[in-house]
Every structure is written in C-alpha cells, then in structure tokens.
N, C-alpha and C positions, 0 to 999 in steps of 0.2 A: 472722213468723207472719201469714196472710191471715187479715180479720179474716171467711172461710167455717171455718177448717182450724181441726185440734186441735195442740199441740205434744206430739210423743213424742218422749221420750230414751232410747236404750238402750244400755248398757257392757259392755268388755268380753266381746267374743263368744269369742274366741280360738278361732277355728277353728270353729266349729259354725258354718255357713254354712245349714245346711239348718235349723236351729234360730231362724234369726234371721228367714230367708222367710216360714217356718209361722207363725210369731209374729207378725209385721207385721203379717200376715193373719188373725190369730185378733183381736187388738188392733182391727180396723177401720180399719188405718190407710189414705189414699186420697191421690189427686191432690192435693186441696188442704189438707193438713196439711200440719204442718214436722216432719222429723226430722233429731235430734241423735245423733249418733253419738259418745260422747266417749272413743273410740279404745279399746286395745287388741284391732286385730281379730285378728290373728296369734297366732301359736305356741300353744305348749300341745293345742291341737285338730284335728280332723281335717284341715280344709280352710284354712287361713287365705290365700292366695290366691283361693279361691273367696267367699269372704268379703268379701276387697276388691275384689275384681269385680264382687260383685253390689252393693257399696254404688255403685262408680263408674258399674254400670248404671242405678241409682237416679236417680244423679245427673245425666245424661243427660239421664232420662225427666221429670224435675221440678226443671228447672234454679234454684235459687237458693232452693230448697226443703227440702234434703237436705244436712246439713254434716259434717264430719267434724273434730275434736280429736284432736290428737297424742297416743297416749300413752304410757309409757315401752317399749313393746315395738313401736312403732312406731318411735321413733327408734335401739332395740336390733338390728330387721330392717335401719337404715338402715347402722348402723357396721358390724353383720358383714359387709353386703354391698360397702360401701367399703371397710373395712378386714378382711381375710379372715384374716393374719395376725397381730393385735392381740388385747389382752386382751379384746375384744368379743366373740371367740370362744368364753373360756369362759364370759362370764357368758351368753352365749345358749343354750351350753348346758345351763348349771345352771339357768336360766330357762324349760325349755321348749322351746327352739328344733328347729324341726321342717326337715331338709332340705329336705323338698319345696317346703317354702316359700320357702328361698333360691332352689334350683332355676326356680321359678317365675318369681322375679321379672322382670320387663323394664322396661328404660327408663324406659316410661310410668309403670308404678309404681311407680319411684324417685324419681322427678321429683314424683310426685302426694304422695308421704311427707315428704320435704322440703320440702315448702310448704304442710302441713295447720297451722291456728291450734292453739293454744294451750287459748284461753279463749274465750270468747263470753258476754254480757248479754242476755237475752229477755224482757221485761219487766222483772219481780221476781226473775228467775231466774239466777245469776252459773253458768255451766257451765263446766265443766273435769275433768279425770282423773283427778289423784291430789288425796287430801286433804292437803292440803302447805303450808303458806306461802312454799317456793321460788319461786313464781312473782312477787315481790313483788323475789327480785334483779333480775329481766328487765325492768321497769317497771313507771309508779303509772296507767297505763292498760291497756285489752284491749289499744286497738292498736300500743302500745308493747312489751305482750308479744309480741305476733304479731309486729310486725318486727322486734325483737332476734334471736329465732330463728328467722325464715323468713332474715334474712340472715346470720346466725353460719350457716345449714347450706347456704349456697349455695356457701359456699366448701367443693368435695367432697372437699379434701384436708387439711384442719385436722383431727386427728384428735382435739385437746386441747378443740375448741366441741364436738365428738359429743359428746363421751365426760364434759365439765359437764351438754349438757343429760341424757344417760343417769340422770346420778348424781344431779340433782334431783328427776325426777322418777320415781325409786325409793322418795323420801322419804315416809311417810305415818303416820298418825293424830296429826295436828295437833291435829284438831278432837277428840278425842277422851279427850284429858287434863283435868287439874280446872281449867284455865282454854282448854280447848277454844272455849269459848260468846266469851269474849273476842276470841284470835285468830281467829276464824273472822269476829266482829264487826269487824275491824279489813283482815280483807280484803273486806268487802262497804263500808266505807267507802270504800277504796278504789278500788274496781273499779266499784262501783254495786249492785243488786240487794237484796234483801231474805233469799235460801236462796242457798245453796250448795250444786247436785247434782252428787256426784264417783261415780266406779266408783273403781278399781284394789284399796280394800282390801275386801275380800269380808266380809259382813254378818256371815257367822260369826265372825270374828274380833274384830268388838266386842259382841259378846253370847253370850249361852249357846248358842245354838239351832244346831244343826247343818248344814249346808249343805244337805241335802237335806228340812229341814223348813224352810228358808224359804219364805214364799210372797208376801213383799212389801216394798217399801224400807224402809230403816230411817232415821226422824228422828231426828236427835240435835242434844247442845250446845244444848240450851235453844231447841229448835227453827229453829236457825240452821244446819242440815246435812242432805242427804238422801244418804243411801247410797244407791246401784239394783246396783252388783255382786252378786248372790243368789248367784255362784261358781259357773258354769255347770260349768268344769273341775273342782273341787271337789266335783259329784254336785249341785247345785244347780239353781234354774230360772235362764234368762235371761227377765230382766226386765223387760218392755218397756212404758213406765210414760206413761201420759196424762196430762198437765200439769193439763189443767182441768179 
C-alpha cells in the first residue's frame, strides 16, 4: 500500500463482473490505492471470465497495485479444465460451474490461476479466502504457503496436488466455533498480522440476517476475524470494503 492509496478488499464476485466495476467506482477507488482480490471470481454468476479479465486489466493498468488470492473455485476452474474427465467435474458442477466459463478459458488464464498466492500480510492485515486453518499444512510463513502451492500446481498433470488443494480449501468456519478466537489467534501468530479478512463463507451463514439484508462485514471471534463475503450469489451485496 502507497503511503498516497487507500487499501480495498473485495470477495467472492462469482461472476458479476458488472457488479464489481460499478462498485470499485461507487467505493472511490483510484490509481493509487491497493486492491485485494481474495479470489473466488468464477462460477456461480453471469460472467466469471469477464471478471477475470477485468481484474487482469486492472492489473496491467496499476501494476503491483492490484492482487489477486486463490480461492477454492479458482483452483475448481483449474482441475475441471486440466482434468475434464475426473471427479472435478462433478463437484464443478454441484458448485456452480458455468460452461461458458470453461469455454472461455485460454492459456493465459490458466497460467495466470496457477500461480495466484494463497495469503498475503498488509500491515495488521493477514488476507486470504477461506476461513480455514488448512493453510497452516502448506507452511509457518505467507511465502512458504505461496510456494508450496504455486509449485504443487505447476506440475499440470498431478491430478492428487489439484484435487488436496481443492479439498482444503473447501474447509471453513474455523473461526467461528467456541474456540474460533483461539485458532484464528494461532494463525495470526503465525503468519503475522493483527485481523484475519476471509470471503468464501457468506455472512449469512454465521448470523441470522439474510443475505439480502446485509449491508456490511461481519467481525467476529473476539474481534480477531472479518468476513466481507455479503453473498453476492445468494441475493446479497458485493462488498467492497475500505481498510482505513
């Protein structure tokens, strides 16, 4: 983060590509801010190739500005498409998975899905996707986590490293049991940072409130956790959340 910019996170688009432009733009976001993308852009939604296009336009346009985190339908797009007849196929389906989005893919953005990080540290800030303690088999650093799996997925033919990190990072509401506050403490000792901001489990599902009456992250765990997935698929808002 430029010490001009603001930092935004936002998860979980799943296809609403037109949803995440508008947004960017209602939010203020500009040139010299940082944004965190902490993945799931695909399936479920209209456009999820348009989606990952416009983030890679992003990225382009504001080079070392704009990041992007793996998240489990990200590494889901990557096995269906290497592996087309494997059991990848059905959980893609039962998960959402939109043909046009296989359809879409090229090279570039296989290549681009395969070497997205993991986790990232921004100050006080430990980011990642799913609320999970899986990330803690891959390594006791960020960038031990990023190179366990940037290199487990380089190999395009291993179909058993896909398909661990698939099944990891599936896992979620860590933080969200009666010693959530704990584990969730025991991954910020590790990794560094002070909060943990994840997408993947949708706000409604650790509260009463409906998807379509959210209207903003939810802390939790003893203020050691911030949800931003609002459940955009689920009739909710995508939430595109200013750090400071």
């Amino acid at each position: 983060m430029t010490a001009m910019g603001s930092l935004y996170v936002v998860s979980d688009v799943h296809g609403y590509r037109d949803d995440l432009e508008r947004g960017l733009d209602e939010a203020g976001y500009g040139g010299d801010d940082e944004l965190y993308v902490l993945g799931d852009l695909v399936d479920r939604g209209p456009d999820g190739i348009g989606a990952v296009d416009l983030v890679m336009k992003l990225q382009r346009e504001a080079p070392g500005h704009v990041h992007v985190l793996m998240g489990n339908h990200e590494i889901l797009a990557l096995g269906r498409y290497r592996f087309p007849g494997s059991k990848f196929a059905d959980s893609w389906r039962i998960n959402g998975g939109k043909r046009r989005d296989q359809e879409g893919l090229t090279e570039e953005h296989v290549e681009w899905l395969a070497t997205l990080p993991l986790m990232a540290q921004v100050g006080d800030l430990l980011l990642m996707h799913s609320d999970t303690t899986e990330y803690l088999t891959w390594g006791e650093s960020v960038d031990e986590v990023n190179e366990a799996v940037r290199s487990t997925l380089g190999d395009a033919g291993d179909f058993e490293a896909h398909w661990d990190v698939w099944a990891r990072l599936t896992s979620r509401y860590d933080f969200a049991g009666h010693d959530g506050a704990q584990l969730a403490g025991a991954m910020l000792s590790t990794y560094g940072g002070e909060v943990i901001v994840h997408g993947h489990s949708i706000i409604s599902t650790l509260t009463d409130i409906p998807s379509p009456e959210v209207t903003e992250p939810l802390l939790y765990a003893e203020g050691l956790v911030l949800d931003i997935d609002g459940g955009r698929y689920d009739g909710g808002p995508l939430l595109i959340v200013r750090m400071d």
